[in-house]
N, C-alpha and C positions, 0 to 999 in steps of 0.2 A: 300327347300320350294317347289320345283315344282316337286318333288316328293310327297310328305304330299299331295300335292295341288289333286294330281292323283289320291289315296287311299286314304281314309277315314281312314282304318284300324290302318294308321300307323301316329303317330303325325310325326311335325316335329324335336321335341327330342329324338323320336325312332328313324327316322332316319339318323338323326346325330351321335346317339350313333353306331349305325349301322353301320354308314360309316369310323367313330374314331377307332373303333374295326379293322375294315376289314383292313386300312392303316397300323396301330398298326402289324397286324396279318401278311401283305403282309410282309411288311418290314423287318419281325424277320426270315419268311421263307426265305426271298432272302440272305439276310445276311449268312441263312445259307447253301446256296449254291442252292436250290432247284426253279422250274419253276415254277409258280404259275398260273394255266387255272384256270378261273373265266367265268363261262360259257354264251355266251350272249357277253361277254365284249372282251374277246381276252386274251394274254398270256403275263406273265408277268417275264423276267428273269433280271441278270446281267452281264456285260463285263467288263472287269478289262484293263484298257491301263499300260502298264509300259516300263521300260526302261531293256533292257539287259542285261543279268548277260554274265561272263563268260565262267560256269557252273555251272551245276541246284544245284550244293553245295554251291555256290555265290550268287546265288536269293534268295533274301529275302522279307520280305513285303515289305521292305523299297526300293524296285523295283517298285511297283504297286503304279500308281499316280492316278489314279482316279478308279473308280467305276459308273458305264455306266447303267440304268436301259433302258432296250431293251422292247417294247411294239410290239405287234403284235397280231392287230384288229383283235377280231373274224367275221368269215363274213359276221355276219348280216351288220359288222360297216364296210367295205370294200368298198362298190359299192353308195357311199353315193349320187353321181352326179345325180344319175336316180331318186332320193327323193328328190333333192334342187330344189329351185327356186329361182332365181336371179333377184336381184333389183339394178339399177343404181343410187349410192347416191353419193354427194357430197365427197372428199376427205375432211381425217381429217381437214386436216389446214383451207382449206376452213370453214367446221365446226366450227374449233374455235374460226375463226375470226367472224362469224354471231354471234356466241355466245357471246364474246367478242362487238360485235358492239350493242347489244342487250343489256346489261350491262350498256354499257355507255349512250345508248338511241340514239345512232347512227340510222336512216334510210336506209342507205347505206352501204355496205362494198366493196373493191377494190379486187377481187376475184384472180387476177395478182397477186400483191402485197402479199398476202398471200399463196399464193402459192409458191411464192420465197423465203419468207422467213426465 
């Protein structure tokens, strides 16, 4: 949506289809062993954890327990602190209880109390 929202050019079932395509496409390249630069956005690879063979005639897939997708922000997306702005809001819980007390038609909530627990 808040791409659509940005460009006219582009609905937002462009780019959706766009962005189904792109995961679709990332995916098939990682699997197949290769790095994936998306330029603007950062690099896209995978890490394999396994467990030990005895030797490498003994390792097999069934060594490799997970499959690790490894991200690293290209640098526009790096230094993000020097573009945020920071606002002090309520903690969840707190939240839910006003929302919650809000629900019930409560005036009050016990901000302690939700916070513990």
């Amino acid at each position: 949506n808040h791409i659509s929202e940005h460009n006219g050019v582009f609905s937002k079932g462009t780019v959706k289809g766009v962005t189904t395509d792109m995961v679709s496409c990332l995916r098939e390249m990682l699997v197949a062993g290769n790095k994936v630069i998306i330029d603007g956005l950062g690099s896209f690879s995978i890490s394999l954890s396994s467990v030990g063979a005895e030797s490498m005639e003994k390792f097999t897939a069934s060594n490799i327990k997970s499959v690790n997708l490894v991200f690293k922000p290209a640098e526009e997306l790096q230094d993000l602190i020097k573009d945020a702005t920071f606002t002090q809001v309520s903690s969840r819980k707190a939240q839910a209880a006003v929302l919650a007390a809000e629900k019930k038609g409560e005036g009050t909530v016990d901000i302690d109390a939700a916070k513990n627990s």
